[in-house]
KETI-838605 format. One record per residue (C-alpha): residue in three letters; chain; x, y, z. Coordinates in pm, 1 decimal. Example, Ala and Ser with C-alpha at 12.3 -4.5 7.8 and 13.67 -1.06 7.14 Angstrom:
2
MILO  aa ch     east    north       up
MILO ala  A   1230.0   -450.0    780.0
MILO ser  A   1367.0   -106.0    714.0
//
This chain:
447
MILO  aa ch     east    north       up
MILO unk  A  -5776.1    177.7 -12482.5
MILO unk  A  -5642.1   -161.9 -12466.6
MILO unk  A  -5938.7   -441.3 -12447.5
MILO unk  A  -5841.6   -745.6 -12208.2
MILO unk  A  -5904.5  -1080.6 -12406.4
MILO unk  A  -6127.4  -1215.8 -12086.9
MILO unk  A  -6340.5   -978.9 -11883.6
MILO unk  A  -6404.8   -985.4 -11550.4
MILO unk  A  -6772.7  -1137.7 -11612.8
MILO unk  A  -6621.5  -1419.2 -11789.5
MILO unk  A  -6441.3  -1499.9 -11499.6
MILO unk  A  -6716.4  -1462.2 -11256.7
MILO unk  A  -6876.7  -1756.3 -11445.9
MILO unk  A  -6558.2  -1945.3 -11433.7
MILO unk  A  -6506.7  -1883.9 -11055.0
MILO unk  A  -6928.8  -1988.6 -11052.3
MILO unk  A  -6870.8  -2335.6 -11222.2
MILO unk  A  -6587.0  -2413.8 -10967.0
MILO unk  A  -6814.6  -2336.8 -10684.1
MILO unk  A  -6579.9  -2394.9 -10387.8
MILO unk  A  -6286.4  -2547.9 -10547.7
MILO unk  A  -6040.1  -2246.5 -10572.7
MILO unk  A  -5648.6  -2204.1 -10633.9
MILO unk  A  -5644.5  -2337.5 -10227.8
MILO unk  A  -5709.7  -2704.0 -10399.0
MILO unk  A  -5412.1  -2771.3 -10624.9
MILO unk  A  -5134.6  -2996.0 -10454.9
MILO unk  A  -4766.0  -2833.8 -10380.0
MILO unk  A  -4536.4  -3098.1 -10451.5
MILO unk  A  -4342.5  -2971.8 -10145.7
MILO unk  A  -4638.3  -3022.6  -9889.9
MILO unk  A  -4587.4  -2760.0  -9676.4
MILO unk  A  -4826.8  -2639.4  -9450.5
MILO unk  A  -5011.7  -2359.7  -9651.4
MILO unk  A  -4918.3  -2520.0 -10008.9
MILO unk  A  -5192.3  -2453.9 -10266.1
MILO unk  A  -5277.9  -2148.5 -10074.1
MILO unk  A  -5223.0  -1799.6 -10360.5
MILO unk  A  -5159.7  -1470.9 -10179.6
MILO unk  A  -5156.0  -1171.8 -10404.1
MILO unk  A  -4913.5   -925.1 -10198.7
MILO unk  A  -4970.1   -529.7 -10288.3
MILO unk  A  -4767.0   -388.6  -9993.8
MILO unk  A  -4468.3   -239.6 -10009.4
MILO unk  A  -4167.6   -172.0  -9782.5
MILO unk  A  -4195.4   -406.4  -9445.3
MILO unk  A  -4483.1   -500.8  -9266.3
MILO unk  A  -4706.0   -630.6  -9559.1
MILO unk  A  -4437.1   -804.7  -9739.9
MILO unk  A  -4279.0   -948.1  -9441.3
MILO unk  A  -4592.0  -1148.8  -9349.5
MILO unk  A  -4579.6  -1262.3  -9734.2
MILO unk  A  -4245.6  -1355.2  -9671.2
MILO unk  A  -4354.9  -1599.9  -9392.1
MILO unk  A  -4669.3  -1745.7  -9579.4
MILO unk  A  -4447.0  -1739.9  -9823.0
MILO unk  A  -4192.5  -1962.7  -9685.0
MILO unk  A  -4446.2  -2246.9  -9554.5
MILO unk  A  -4614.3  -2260.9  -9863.8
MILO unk  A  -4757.9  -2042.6  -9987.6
MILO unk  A  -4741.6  -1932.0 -10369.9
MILO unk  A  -4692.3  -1525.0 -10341.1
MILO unk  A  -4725.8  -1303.4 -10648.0
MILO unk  A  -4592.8   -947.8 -10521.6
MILO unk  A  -4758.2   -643.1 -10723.5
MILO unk  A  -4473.0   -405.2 -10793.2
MILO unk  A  -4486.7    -86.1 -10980.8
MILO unk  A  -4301.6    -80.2 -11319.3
MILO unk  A  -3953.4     90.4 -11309.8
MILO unk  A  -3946.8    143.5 -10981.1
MILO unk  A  -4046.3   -164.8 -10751.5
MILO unk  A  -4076.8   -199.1 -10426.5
MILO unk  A  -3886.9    109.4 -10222.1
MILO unk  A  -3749.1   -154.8  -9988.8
MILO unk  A  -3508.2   -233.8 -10325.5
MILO unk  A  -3309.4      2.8 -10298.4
MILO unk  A  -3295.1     86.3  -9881.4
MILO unk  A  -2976.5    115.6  -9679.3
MILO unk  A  -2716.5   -105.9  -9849.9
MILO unk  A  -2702.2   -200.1 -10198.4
MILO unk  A  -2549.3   -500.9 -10380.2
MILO unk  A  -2311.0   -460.7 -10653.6
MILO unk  A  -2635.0   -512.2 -10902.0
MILO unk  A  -2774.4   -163.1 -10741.8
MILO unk  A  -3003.3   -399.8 -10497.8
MILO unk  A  -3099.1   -447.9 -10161.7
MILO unk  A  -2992.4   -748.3 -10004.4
MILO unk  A  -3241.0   -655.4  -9748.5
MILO unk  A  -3496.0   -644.5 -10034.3
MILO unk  A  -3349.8  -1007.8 -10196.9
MILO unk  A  -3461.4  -1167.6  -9801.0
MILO unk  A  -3818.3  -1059.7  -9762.8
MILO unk  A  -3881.2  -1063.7 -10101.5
MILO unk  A  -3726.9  -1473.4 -10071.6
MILO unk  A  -3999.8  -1731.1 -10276.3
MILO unk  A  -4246.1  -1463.2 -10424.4
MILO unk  A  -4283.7  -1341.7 -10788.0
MILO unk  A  -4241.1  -1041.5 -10922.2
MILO unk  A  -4548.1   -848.2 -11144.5
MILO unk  A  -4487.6   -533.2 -11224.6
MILO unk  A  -4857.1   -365.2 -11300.8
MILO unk  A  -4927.2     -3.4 -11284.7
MILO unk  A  -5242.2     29.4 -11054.8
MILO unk  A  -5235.4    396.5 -11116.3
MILO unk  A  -5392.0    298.0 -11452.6
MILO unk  A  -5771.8     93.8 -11465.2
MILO unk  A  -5617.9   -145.9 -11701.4
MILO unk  A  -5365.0   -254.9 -11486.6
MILO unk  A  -5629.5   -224.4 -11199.0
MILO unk  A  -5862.0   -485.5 -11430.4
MILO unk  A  -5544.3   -712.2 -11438.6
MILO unk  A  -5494.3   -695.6 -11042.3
MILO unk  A  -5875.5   -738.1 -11001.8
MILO unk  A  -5857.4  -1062.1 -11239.7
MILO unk  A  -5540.5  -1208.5 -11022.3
MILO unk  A  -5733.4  -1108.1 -10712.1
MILO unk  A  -6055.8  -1316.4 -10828.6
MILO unk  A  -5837.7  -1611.5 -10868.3
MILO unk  A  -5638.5  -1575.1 -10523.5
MILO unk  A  -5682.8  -1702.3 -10142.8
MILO unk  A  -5534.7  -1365.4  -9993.7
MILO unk  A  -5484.6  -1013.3 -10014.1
MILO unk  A  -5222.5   -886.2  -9826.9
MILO unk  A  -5157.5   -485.7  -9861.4
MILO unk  A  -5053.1   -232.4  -9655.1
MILO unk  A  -5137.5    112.0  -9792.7
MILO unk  A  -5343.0    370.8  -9644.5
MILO unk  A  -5693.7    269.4  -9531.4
MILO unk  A  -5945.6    323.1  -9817.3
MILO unk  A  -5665.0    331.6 -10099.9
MILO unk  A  -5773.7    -13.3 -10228.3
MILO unk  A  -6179.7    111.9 -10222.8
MILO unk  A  -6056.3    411.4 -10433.2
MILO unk  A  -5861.7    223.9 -10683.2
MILO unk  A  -6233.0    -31.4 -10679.2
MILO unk  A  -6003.3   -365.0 -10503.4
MILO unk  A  -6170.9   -362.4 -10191.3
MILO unk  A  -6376.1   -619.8 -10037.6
MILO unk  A  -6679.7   -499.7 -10148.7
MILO unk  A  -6562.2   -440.4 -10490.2
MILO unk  A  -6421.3   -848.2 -10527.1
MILO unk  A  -6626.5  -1032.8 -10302.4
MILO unk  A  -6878.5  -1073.5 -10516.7
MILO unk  A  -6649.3  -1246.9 -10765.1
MILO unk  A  -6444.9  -1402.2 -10497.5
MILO unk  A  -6631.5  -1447.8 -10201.4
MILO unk  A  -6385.3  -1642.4  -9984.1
MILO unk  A  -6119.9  -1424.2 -10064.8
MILO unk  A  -5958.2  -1267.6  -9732.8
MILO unk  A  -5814.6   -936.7  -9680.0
MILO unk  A  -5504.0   -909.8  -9491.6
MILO unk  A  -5447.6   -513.2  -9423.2
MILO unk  A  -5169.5   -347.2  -9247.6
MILO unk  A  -5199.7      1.6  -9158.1
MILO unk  A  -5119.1    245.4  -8853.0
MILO unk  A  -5378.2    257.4  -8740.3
MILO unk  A  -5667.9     42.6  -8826.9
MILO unk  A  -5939.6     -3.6  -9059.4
MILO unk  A  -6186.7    237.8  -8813.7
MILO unk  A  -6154.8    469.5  -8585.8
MILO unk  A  -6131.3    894.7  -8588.4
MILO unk  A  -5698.5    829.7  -8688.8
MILO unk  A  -5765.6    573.8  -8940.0
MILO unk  A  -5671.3    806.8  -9261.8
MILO unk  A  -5382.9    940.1  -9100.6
MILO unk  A  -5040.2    798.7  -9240.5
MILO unk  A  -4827.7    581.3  -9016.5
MILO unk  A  -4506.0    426.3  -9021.8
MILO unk  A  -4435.2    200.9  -8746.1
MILO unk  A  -4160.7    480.4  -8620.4
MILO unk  A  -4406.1    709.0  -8572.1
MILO unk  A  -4674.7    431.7  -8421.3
MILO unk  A  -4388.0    329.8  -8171.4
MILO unk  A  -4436.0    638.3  -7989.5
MILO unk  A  -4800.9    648.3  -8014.7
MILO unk  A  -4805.4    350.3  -7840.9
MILO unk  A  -4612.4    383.4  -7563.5
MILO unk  A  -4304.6    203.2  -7673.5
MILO unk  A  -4075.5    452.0  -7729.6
MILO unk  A  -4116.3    646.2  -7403.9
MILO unk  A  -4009.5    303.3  -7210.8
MILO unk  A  -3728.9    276.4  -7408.0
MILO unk  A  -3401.8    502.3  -7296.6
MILO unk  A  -3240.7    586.0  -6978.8
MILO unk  A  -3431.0    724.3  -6690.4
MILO unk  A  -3453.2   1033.1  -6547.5
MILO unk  A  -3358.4    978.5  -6189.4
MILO unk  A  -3573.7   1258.6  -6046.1
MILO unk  A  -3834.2   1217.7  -6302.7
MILO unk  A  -3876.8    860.4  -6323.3
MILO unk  A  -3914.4    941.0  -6705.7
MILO unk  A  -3706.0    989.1  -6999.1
MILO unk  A  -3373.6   1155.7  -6985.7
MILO unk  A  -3309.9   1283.8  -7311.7
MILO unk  A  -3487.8   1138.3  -7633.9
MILO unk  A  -3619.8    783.8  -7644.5
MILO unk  A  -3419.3    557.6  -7771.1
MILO unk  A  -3465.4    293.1  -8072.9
MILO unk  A  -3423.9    -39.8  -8157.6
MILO unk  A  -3207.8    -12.6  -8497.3
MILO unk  A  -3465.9   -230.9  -8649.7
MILO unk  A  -3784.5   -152.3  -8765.1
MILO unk  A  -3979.7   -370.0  -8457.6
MILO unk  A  -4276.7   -226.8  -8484.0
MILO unk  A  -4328.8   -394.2  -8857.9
MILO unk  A  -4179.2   -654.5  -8808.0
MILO unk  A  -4423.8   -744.2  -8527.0
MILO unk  A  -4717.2   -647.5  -8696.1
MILO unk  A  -4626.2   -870.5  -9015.5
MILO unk  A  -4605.5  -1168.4  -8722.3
MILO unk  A  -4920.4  -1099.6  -8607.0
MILO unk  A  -5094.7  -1033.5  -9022.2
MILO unk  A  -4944.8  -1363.6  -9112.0
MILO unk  A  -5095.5  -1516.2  -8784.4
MILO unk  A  -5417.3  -1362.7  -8869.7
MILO unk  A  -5401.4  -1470.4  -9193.5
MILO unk  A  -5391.3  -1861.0  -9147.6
MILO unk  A  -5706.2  -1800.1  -8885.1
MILO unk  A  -5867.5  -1681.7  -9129.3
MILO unk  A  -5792.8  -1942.5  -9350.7
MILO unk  A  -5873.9  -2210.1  -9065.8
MILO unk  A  -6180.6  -2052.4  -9023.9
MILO unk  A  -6284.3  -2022.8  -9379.8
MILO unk  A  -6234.9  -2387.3  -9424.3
MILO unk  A  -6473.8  -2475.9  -9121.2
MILO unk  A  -6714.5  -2207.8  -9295.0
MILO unk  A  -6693.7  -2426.5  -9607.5
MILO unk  A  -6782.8  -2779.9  -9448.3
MILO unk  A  -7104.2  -2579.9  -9333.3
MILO unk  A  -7170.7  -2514.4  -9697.2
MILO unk  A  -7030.6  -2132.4  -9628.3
MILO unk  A  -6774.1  -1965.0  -9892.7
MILO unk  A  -6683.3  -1677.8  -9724.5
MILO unk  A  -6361.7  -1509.8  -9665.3
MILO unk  A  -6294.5  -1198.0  -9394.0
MILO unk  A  -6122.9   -922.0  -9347.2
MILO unk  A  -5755.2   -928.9  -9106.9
MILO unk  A  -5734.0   -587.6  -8984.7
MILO unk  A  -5398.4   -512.2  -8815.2
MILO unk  A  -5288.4   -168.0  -8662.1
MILO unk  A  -4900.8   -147.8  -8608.9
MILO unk  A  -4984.0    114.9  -8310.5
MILO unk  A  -5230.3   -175.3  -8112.7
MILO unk  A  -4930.6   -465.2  -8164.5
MILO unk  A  -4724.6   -245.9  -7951.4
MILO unk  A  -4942.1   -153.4  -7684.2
MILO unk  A  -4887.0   -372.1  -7368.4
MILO unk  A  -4818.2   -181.6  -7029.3
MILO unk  A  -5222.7   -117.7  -6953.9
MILO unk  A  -5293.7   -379.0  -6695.0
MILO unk  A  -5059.9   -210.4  -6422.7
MILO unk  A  -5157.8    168.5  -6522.7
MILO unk  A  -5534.4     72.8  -6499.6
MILO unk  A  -5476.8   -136.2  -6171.8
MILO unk  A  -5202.2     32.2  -5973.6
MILO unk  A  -5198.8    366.6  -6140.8
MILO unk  A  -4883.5    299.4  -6242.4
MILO unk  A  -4725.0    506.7  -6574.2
MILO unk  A  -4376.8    261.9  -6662.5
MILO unk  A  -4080.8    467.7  -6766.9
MILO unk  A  -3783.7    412.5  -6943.5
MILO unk  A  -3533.1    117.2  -6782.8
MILO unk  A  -3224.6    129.3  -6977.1
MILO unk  A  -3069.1   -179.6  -6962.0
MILO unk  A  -3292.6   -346.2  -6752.9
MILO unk  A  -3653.2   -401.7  -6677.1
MILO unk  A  -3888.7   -257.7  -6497.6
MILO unk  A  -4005.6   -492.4  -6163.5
MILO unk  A  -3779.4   -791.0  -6263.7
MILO unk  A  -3455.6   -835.5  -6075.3
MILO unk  A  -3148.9   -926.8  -6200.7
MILO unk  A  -3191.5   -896.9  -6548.8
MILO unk  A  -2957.9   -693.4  -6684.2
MILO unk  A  -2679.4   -593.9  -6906.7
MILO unk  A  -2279.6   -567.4  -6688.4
MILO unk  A  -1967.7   -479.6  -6768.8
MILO unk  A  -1682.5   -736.3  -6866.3
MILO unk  A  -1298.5   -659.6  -6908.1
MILO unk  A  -1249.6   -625.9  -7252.5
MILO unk  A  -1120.5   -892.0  -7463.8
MILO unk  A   -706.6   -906.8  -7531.5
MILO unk  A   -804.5   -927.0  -7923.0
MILO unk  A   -980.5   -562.9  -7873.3
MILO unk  A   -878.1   -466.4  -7539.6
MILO unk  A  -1025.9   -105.4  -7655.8
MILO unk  A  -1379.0   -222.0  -7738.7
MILO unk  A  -1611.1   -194.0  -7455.0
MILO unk  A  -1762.2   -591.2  -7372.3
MILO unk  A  -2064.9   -680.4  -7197.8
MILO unk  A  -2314.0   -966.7  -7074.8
MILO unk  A  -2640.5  -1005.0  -7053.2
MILO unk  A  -2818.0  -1191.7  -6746.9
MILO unk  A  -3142.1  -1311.1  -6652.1
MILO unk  A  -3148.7  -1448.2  -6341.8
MILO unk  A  -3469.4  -1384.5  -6245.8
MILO unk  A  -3605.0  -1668.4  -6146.0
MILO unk  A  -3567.2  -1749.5  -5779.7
MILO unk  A  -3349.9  -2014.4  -5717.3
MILO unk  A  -3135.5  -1900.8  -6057.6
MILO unk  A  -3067.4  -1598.8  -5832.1
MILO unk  A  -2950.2  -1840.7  -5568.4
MILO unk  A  -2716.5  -1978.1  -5748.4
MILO unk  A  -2603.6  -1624.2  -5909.6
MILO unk  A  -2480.1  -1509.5  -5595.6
MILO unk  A  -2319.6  -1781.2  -5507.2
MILO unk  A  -2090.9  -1719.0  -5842.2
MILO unk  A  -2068.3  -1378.1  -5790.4
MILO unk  A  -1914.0  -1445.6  -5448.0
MILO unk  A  -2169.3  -1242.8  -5235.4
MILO unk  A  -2409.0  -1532.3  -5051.6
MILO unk  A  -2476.2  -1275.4  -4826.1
MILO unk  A  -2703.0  -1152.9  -5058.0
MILO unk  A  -2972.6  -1457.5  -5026.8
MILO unk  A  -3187.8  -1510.5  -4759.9
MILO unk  A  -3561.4  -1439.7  -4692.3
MILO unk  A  -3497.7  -1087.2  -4750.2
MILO unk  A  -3434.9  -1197.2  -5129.0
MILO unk  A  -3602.5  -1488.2  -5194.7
MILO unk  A  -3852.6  -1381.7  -5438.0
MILO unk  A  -3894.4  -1091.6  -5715.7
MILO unk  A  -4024.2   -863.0  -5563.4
MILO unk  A  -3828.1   -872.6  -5240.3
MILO unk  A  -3533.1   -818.8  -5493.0
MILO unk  A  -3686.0   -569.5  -5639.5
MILO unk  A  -3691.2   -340.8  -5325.0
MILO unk  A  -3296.2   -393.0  -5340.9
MILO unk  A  -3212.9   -348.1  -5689.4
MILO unk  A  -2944.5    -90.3  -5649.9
MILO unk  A  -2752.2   -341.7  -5414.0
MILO unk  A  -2827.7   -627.4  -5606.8
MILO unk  A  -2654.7   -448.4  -5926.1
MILO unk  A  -2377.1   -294.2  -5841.0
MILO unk  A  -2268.7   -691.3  -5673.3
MILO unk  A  -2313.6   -812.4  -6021.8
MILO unk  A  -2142.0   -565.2  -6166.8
MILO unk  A  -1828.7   -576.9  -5947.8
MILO unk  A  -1774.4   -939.1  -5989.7
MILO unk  A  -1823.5   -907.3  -6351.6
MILO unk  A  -1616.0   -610.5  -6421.1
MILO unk  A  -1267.1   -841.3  -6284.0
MILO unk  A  -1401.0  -1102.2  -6573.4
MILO unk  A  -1363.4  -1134.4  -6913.7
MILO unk  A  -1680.3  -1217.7  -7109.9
MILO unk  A  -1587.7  -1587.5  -7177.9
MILO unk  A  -1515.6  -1641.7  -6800.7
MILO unk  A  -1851.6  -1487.6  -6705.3
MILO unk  A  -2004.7  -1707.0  -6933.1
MILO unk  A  -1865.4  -2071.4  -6843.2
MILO unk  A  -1889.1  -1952.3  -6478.5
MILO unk  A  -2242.4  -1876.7  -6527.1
MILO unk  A  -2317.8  -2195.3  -6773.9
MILO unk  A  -2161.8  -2418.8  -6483.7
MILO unk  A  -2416.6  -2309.8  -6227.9
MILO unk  A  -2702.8  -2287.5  -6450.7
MILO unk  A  -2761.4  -1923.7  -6488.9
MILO unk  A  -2890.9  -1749.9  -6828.5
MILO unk  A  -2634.6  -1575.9  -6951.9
MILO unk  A  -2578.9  -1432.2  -7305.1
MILO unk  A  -2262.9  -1218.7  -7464.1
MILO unk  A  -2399.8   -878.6  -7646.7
MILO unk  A  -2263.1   -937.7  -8002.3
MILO unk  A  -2240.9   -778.3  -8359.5
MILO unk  A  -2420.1   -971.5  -8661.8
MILO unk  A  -2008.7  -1095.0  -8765.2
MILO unk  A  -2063.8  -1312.2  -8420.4
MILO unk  A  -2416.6  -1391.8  -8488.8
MILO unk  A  -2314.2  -1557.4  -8850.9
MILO unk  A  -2002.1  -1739.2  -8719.3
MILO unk  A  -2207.6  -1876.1  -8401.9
MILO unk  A  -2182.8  -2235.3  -8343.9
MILO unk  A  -2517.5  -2227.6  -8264.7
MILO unk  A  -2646.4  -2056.0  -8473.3
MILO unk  A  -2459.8  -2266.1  -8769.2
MILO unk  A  -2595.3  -2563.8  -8596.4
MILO unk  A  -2960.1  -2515.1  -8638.2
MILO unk  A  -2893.4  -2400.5  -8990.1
MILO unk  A  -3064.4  -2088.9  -8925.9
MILO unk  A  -2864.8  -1861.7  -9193.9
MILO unk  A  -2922.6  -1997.7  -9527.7
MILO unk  A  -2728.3  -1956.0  -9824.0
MILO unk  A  -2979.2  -1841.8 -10102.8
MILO unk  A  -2848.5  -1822.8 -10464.0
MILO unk  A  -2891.2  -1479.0 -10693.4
MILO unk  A  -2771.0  -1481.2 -11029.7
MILO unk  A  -2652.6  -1247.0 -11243.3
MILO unk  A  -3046.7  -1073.5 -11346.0
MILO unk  A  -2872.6   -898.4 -11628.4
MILO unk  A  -2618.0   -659.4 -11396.5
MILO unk  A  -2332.6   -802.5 -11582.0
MILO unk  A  -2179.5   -969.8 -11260.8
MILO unk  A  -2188.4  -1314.9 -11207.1
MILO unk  A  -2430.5  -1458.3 -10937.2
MILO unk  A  -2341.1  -1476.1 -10573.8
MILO unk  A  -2454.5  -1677.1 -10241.8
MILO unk  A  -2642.9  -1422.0 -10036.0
MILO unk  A  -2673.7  -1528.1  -9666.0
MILO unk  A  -3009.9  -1463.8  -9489.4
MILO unk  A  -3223.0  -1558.2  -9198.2
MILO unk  A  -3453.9  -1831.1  -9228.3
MILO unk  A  -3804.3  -1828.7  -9151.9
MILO unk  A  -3933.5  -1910.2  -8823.7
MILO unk  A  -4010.9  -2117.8  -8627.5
MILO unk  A  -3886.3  -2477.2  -8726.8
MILO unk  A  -4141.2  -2711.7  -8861.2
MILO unk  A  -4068.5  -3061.2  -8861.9
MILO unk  A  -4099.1  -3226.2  -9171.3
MILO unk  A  -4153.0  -2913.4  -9347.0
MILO unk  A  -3789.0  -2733.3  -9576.7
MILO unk  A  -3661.2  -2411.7  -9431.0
MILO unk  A  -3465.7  -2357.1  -9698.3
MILO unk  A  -3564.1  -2031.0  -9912.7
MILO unk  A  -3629.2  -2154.0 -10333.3
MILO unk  A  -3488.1  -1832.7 -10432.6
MILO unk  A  -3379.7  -1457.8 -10351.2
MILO unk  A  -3607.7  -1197.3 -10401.5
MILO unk  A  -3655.2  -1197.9 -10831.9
MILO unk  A  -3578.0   -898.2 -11012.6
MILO unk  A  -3882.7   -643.4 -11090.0
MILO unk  A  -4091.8   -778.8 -11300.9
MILO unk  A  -3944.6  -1117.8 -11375.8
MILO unk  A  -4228.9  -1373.7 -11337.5
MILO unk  A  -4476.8  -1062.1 -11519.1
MILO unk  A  -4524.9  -1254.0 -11858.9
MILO unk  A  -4533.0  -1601.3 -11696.8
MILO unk  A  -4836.9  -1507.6 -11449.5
MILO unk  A  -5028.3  -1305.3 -11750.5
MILO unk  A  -4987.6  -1591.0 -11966.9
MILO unk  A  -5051.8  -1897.0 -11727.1
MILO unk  A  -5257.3  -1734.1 -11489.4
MILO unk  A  -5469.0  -1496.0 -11688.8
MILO unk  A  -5419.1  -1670.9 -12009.9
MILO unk  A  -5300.5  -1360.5 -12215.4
MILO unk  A  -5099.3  -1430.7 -12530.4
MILO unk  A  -4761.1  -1304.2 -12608.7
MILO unk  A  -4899.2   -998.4 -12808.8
MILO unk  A  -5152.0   -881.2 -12579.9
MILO unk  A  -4848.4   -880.1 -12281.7
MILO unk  A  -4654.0   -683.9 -12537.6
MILO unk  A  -4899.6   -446.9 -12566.5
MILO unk  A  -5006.7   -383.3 -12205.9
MILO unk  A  -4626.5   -311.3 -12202.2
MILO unk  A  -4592.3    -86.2 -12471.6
MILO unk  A  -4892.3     76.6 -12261.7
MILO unk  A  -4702.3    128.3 -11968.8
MILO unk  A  -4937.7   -103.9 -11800.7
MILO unk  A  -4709.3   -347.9 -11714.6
MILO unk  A  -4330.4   -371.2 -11690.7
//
């Protein structure tokens, strides 16, 4: 078996001598908010690597663990560029390098284990006690990295009697509730009429890689008040995608009160809503609709007074949940004034008086959006050619939010190809020569 140059007691000494000085000291030229800060991502897919991606974009320098010859699944999901790769991939994968290390193997384990001792973060998102089996848990590196925090995404939590169990965020949408409030109602039932229906976006990790990335820089916060205290000790950030999505208790545990699916709308807030528009004369056979929220009380005012029916005003309507008692009526006046309008006229008719109003719109509207060019909220990120044979291209992709002043939104580079910053991190990082690398690779270790 191949012998690593440095073992890990070697650097456990090394780590000693630089007491609390870690990675987290060195100075990004950029200055962004979490610059200096190394997270070592092993997730895969979505929710791990998406909170990379945002720790990622403020700062952060992100080494992503990838398998070799595969990669990350997520490279090769839904559409694929002409290079065989997922543009979806190339966005969340933006800023981070690629190390392709088999952790099946305990070599490639040791090398993970090394990068780990020399990192801020760990941010995975496999099935609880996977990293304690493969001996990367917290009690297997703290003792050679105590200030290292753990960042773990799973269904359903660290603890707890479902805790082994395997869980997409699909299947943790409807074990949280979310799925049964989403659909059309049943209107004898109150409750679903047919199945629920979903969001064609993976919500459920995507929040829950908001709220490990949030996590993550409390935990950092905190660590650094630990360390002016003379402390140097990191914790763990344990996030369950079914617990982000839970948030209807409150009125079941007060009222009694089980929420069911709303369609368009929402439950107890009147008007907000989705209505009909005449189509447009470009696609007069496309079906066109608004979207809006006028649910404040004197928006509503001024609604009605667009929609033509004042009539509609009065104590009887002045606040919510007066309106909500008369939704039906409420609606279909809406609707009728709406349906002799096309969506443009709604609009400036609505953005005259002051009343929210929004057109429902394909991603082709989102990228052309004056707005949305404005704020310079798509970026351009370049991807070259990575050996496909085709020359490189400008991919378009969201930037990362929110907008911090003072700090570049702009993404440094597409998500790599697999395995493209591998030699660079085992020779700068873990100070392996050129032979050793060539080796582990001839090994299968890394790729």
């Amino acid at each position: 078996m191949f012998k690593l140059s440095r073992t890990l007691s070697t650097t456990r000494r090394q780590l000693c001598r630089a007491s609390l000085s870690s990675i987290s000291t060195q100075q990004n030229p950029d200055d962004l908010p979490l610059s200096g800060i190394r997270v070592l991502e092993l997730g895969q897919l979505i929710a791990g690597p998406f909170a990379g991606q945002l720790l990622g974009q403020y700062g952060a320098e992100v080494i992503k663990i990838e398998a070799p010859k595969t990669g990350d699944p997520l490279r090769v999901w839904r559409e694929l560029d002409v290079d065989g790769t997922s543009p979806w991939f190339r966005s969340i994968a933006r800023n981070k390098r690629s190390v392709a290390i088999d952790l099946r193997k305990p070599d490639g384990r040791e090398l993970v284990k090394r990068l780990a001792i020399k990192s801020d973060v760990i941010i995975e998102n496999f099935k609880p006690g996977t990293l304690e089996k493969w001996g990367l848990g917290p009690e297997d590196l703290h003792p050679y990295n105590p200030s290292l925090i753990f960042t773990r995404v799973s269904g359903y939590g660290q603890t707890g009697p479902w805790a082994p169990r395997p869980g997409y965020a699909s299947v943790c949408e409807a074990e949280s509730g979310f799925r049964y409030i989403n659909g059309f109602p049943d209107v004898q039932t109150g409750g679903l009429s047919g199945p629920p229906v979903r969001p064609n976006i993976s919500l459920g990790d995507s929040v829950a890689g908001l709220h490990a990335a949030f996590g993550t820089v409390l935990a950092l916060l905190a660590r650094r008040e630990k360390r002016k205290q003379g402390q140097n000790k990191g914790m763990t950030v344990d996030v369950s995608i079914l617990e982000r999505q839970v948030r209807i208790v409150p009125e079941y545990d007060r009222k009694g009160k089980i929420r069911g699916p709303s369609g368009s709308s929402v439950t107890g807030i009147v008007p907000t809503n989705a209505y009909p528009c005449l189509p447009d004369t470009e696609s007069p056979t496309v079906p066109s609709y608004i979207v809006i929220g006028a649910n404040g009380d004197s928006i509503y005012n001024r609604l009605m007074q667009v929609v033509e029916r004042p009539d509609l005003t009065g104590p009887s309507y002045q606040q919510n949940h007066h309106r909500v008692e008369r939704q039906e009526t409420i609606e279909k006046a809406i609707s009728a004034w709406t349906m002799r309008h096309t969506a443009e006229e709604v609009i400036k008719a609505m953005t005259a008086a002051g009343v929210p109003v929004g057109r429902v719109v394909t991603v082709k509207d989102i990228v052309e959006s004056e707005q949305v060019q404005a704020r310079g909220a798509i970026k351009d990120v370049w991807v070259d050619g990575n050996g496909s044979g085709k020359a490189g291209w400008n991919l378009k992709m969201t930037g990362t939010f929110p907008v911090l002043e003072g700090c570049d939104s702009q993404p440094k580079w597409a998500g790599p190809e697999l395995g493209h910053h591998t030699e660079e991190v085992m020779t700068d990082e873990l100070g392996l020569s050129s032979a050793e690398v060539a080796k582990l690779r001839s090994d299968g270790i890394l790729g």
